[in-house]
Every structure is written in C-alpha cells, then in structure tokens.
N, C-alpha and C positions, 0 to 999 in steps of 0.2 A: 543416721538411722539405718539399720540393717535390712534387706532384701525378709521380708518374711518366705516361710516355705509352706506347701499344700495347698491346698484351694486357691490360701491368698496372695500367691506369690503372684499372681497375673492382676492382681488389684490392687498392691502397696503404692506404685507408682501414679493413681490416679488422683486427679484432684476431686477428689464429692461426686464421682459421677462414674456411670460403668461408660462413659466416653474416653478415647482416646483426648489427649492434651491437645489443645489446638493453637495459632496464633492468638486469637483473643486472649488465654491467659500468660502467654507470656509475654504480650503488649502489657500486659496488669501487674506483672511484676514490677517490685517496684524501683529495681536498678536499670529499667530498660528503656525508659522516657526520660532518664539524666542522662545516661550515658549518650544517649543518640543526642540527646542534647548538647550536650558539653564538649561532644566528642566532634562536632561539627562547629562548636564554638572557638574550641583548638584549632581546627585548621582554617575557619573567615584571620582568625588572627596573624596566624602563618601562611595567610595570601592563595592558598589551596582556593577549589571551586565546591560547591557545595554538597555536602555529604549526610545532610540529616536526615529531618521525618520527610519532606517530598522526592529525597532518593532512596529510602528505606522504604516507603510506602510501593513505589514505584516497581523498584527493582525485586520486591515482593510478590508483586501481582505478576509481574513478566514471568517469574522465575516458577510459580505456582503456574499459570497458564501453560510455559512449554511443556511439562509435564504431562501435564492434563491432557496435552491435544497428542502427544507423540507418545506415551506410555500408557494414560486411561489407568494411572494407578491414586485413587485417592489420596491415600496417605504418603505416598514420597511425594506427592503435589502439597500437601500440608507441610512435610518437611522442610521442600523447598520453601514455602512460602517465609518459612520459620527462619530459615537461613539468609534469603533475603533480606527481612527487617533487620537481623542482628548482623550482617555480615562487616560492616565497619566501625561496632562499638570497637574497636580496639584502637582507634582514633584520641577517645579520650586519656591513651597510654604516649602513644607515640605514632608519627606517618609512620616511622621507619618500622618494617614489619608487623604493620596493623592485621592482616591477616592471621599471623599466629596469634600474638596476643591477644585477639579479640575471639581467637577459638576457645583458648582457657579461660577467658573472662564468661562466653558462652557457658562450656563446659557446667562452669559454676553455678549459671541461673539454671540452665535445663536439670541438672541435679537438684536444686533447689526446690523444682514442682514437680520432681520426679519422676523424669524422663524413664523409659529403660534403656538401658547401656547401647542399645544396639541404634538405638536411632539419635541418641548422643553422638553414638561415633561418626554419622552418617552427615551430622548436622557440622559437629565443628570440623572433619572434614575438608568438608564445601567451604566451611568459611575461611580454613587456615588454606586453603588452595586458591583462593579465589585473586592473587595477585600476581599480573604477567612475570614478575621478576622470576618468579620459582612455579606458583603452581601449577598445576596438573589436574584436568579432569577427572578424580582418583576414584568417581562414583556418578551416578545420575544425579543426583541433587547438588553434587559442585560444578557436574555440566550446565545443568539450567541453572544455577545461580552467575556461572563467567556469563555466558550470553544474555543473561538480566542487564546485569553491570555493567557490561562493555556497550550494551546497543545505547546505555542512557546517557548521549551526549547531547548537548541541546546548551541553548545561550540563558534559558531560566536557570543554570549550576552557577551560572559568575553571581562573584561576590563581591567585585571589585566596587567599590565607591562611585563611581563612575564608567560605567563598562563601556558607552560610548566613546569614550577616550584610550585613545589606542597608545597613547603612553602609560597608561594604569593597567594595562593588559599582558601579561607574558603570552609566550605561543600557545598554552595547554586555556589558557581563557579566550584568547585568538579564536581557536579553533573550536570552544564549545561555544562562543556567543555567535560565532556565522552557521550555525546550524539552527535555521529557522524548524525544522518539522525532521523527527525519527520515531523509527518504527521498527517493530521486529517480526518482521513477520514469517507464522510458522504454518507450512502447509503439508498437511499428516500425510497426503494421498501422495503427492509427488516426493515426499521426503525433503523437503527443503527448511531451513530456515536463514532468512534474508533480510540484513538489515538496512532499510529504504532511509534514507538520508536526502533532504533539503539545507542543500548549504548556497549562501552569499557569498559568491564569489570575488565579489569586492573585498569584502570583510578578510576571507583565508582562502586560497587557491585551494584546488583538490589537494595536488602533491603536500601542500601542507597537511593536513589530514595524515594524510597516510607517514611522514616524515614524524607525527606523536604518536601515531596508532596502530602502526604496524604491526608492532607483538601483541596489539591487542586481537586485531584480525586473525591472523595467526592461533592462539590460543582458543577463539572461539573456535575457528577449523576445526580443532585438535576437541573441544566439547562434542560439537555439531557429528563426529563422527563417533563419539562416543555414545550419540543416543543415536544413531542409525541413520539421520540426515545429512544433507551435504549446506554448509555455509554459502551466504552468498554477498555482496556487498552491491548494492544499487545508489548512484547518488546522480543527484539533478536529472534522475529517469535513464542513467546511463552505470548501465551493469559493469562492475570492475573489476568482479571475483564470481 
C-alpha cells in the first residue's frame, strides 16, 4: 500500500487509532510470539542460553526505562521498548548474524502495521547493531537497547539440562549461572549508568567474567557515552569500571 498524501498522510500508518503504534500491537502481531518462540527454540537445541519471551520481556523494559530516565522522550522510550522485544527474532534464521537478519525480519512486521519510515529506521537500526562482533551505537534506541542486553546475565538464561552440573556447562553458561542477582542501574543526576552484578565465586571467578564479556563492557562504554552518561561495572560491591 502506498503512503497516501494531504491531511492523510500523517494517519495511513495508524492502526484504528489517532495513537502513535505501541509495543502492545506489535506484541499482537502475529509473527512476533513464534519467532520469539522458535527463535529461542533454535538456540536451547544449539546448546546457546536463553533468548526468548523472559529476555525479550526483560530487555524491553530495561531498554524502555533508560530512555525514559536519561532522555524524558516518550516515544524513543516506546521505540526502544519495541526494539528490545524484537531484537533477537532473527534467531529463528541463524546465531550467525541474528542481529541483521532479525533487523529485516523487523523491518517487515513494523511495515506491516505501518510504521513510518523514520522510526523503522530508528528501530531495525538498534536491532541490526546490537551485536559486540560489529555493532555500534548508531542512534539512542540502539544505545539503550546494547545496555538492555548486555546487563541481562543471570543463571535463570541456562538451559542446560542440568546446569548444576558443571560438565553440562561451557564457559558463557559458567559464567551466567554464577550470577546470582544483576542490575542496571541508571542515575539521570550524576550521569551514570552501572551495571551491579552478584556473582558466585565458586561457580566463575571475576576474571572469568570479564575473559567472555569484555567486548561486551566495552560496547556498553561506547552506548553509555552516546547518551551522555559514563558506564560503570560494580560486582560483589566491588566497582571494576
């Protein structure tokens, strides 16, 4: 369908409503609860940690809130939010460059309830960015959606059969199952945003940690200064960054 022009050109892309599109409808779409599904189904099989609806939920709300507290802009707080849910349908294609793929897979749905272009771009973006190997904080809403992402390590992602069992564990489940409690916390006044980590030292030493996640740290940096704050890393109450 084509862009209509005059009055209606600011209403074609609505759904029923003189509202802006929100996550609710494109939670409702209806390639967006398989994909997340399926897409997370793909990777428990391929031994990966968990990537569906309780990190797409997750990393939604995180990614909606820094917004919110460092910008005060509604609607790139709704964008992000938007980016967050869909940011790893592109799982149900392939690990390998889920980031792009799942921008064009995006592209498609937000087209579909007819987005306008400008906050399409804004959205797959963040999503095809959102992976240390290449991306780049190319906008605000793929700032707050890395720092969504990257703070959500925690031992509820293994999927392992047995995750007490540390023969069923490679290092990247190692090191999310001894993170008893994460947080990210973002303080508008000082400029900061700081991600507070309880990890089991028994389970993964710090240096481990940082030996998987270093470009992730890194990358947040590189967000964190994109929206005008400074990064911070705090673990076992002991500040590292």
């Amino acid at each position: 369908m084509s862009p209509a022009t005059g009055q209606e050109k600011e209403q074609w892309w609505r759904v029923g409503s003189n509202q802006p599109i929100t996550l609710k409808e494109v939670r409702n779409h209806p390639w967006v609860e398989v994909f997340v599904r399926l897409a997370n189904d793909h990777l428990r099989t391929a031994g990966f940690t968990e990537h569906g609806q309780r990190h797409a939920n997750l990393v939604s709300r995180i990614a909606h809130n820094v917004l919110a507290r460092l910008k005060g802009d509604a609607r790139a707080s709704e964008l992000a939010a938007i980016a967050g849910y869909l940011h790893d349908i592109g799982n149900v294609i392939s690990r390998d460059h889920h980031g792009q793929t799942g921008a064009v897979l995006a592209a498609q749905i937000l087209a579909d309830l007819k987005f306008p272009a400008e906050e399409v771009a804004a959205i797959v973006g963040a999503i095809g960015n959102h992976e240390e190997e290449y991306g780049e904080p190319v906008n605000d809403v793929a700032a707050a959606l890395i720092l969504a992402d990257k703070s959500d390590v925690h031992r509820s992602r293994v999927q392992a059969v047995n995750p007490q069992s540390s023969a069923q564990l490679d290092i990247h489940d190692r090191v999310n199952y001894a993170v008893e409690h994460s947080f990210l916390q973002v303080d508008e006044k000082a400029r900061t945003a700081t991600l507070e980590l309880t990890i089991d030292v028994s389970i993964c030493p710090v240096m481990e940690y940082f030996q998987i996640f270093l470009t992730r740290m890194v990358m947040c940096r590189a967000a964190a200064e994109r929206l005008g704050v400074q990064f911070g890393l705090v673990i076992n109450g002991n500040r590292l960054l």
